[in-house]
N, C-alpha and C positions, 0 to 999 in steps of 0.2 A: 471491561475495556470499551465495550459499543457506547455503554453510558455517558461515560466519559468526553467519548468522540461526539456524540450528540449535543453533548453540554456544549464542549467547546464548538464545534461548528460555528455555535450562536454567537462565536463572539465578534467583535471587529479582525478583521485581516485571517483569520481561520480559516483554512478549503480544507474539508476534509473528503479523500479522495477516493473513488471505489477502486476497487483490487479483485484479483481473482477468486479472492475466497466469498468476498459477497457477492459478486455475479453466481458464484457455484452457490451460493446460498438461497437465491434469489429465482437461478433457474432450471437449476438440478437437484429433484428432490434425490435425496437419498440422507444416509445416517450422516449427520455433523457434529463435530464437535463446538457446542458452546459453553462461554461462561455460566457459570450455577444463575449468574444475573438474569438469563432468558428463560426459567425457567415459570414465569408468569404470562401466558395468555398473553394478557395485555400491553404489555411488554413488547411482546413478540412481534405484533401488530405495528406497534411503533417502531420498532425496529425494521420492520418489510418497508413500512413507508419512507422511512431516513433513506435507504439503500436506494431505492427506487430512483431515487432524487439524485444519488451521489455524482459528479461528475466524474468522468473517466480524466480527465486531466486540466490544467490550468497551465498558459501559458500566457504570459507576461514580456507583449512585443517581441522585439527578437535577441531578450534581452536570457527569459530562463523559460523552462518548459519542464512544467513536472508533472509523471505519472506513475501509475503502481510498478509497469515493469520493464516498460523499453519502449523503442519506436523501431519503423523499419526506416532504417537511413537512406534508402534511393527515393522516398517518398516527400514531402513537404509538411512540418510539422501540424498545419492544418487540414492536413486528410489522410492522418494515421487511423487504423482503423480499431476499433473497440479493441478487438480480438488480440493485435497486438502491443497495445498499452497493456493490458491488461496480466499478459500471458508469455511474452519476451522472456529469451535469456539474457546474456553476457555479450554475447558474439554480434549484439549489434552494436557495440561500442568498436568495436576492433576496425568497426567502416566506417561511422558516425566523424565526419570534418567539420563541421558547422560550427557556428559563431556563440548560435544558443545553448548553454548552460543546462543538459539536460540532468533531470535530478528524478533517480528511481527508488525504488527499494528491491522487493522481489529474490533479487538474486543475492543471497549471500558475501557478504568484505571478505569474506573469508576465500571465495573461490577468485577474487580479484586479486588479493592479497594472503593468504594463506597462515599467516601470523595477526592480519587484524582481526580488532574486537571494535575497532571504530568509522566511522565514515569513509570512503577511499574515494580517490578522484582517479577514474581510470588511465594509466600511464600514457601521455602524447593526445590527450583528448577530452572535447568538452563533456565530459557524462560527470556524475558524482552518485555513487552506489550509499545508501543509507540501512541497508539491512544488516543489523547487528543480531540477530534471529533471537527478538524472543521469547520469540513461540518454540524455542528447543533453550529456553534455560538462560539466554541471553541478557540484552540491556536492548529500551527500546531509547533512539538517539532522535534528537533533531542539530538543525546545521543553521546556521546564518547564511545563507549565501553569500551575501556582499562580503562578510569578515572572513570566511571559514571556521568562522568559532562553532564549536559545537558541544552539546551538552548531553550527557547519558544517567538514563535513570540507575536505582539500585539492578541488582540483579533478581530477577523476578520469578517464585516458584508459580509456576502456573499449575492452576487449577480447574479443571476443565469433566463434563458432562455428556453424556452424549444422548441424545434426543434424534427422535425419527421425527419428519415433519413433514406437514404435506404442501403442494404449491399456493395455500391461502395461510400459512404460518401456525396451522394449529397442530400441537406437540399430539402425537400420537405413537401410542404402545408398538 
């Protein structure tokens, strides 16, 4: 999946955005789970340095603002802080009035809506929740903003490794 995300970044109109699991990846060593794809050195290396880079969010006028997991809504969406883009629940949409279109993932459609498997737009507000989790078996979705259309991939057996690493990327026993 990193690879993936690497590719595309490259391409026109692409932001691919940091989340909590590569911040923990980045600055919490301890045991992680990665795809069998990091299990090359070099690789790995490339991989520290994409994350490095990643931005914690993009916001688009005061038109959409999107990040891995929420904002704090008494704040102004240019001076939310890492911590909570990154790390957010649900419970700041319940405050969130604003104009801007915020767009997360993070928190499970399922705890928004308890029957979805698809994108939700939080009821009476501007947020749009995109975690369809497929990191427990799921589909992973993207959205059109402007239309609402939205697209999901197959249902994906994930396949996963677990490697100790230390804070310069080198896999260790």
């Amino acid at each position: 999946m990193i690879s993936w995300a690497m590719t595309e970044n490259k391409k026109p109109n692409v932001i691919v955005l940091m989340g909590n699991a590569e911040d923990n990846f980045l600055h919490k060593p301890k045991k992680t789970f990665l795809s069998e794809e990091l299990k090359e050195p070099e690789l790995v290396a490339q991989v520290i340095k994409f994350m490095k880079n990643m931005p914690t969010h993009y916001h688009i006028e005061e038109t959409f603002f999107f990040c891995h997991a929420g904002i704090n809504s008494k704040k102004p969406l240019n001076k939310q802080s890492k911590n909570r883009l990154l790390n957010s629940s649900k419970k700041f949409a319940k405050k969130y009035f604003g104009k801007t279109l915020v767009v997360v993932g993070h928190t499970p459609v399922r705890k928004i809506n308890e029957s979805s498997t698809v994108p939700v737009k939080f009821p009476d507000r501007n947020v749009l929740f995109l975690d369809t989790e497929i990191k427990r078996g799921g589909r992973i979705s993207c959205v059109d903003v402007l239309s609402g259309q939205y697209w999901q991939s197959d249902k994906i057996k994930r396949r996963t490794i677990a490697f100790l690493y230390n804070r310069d990327g080198e896999i260790t026993e």
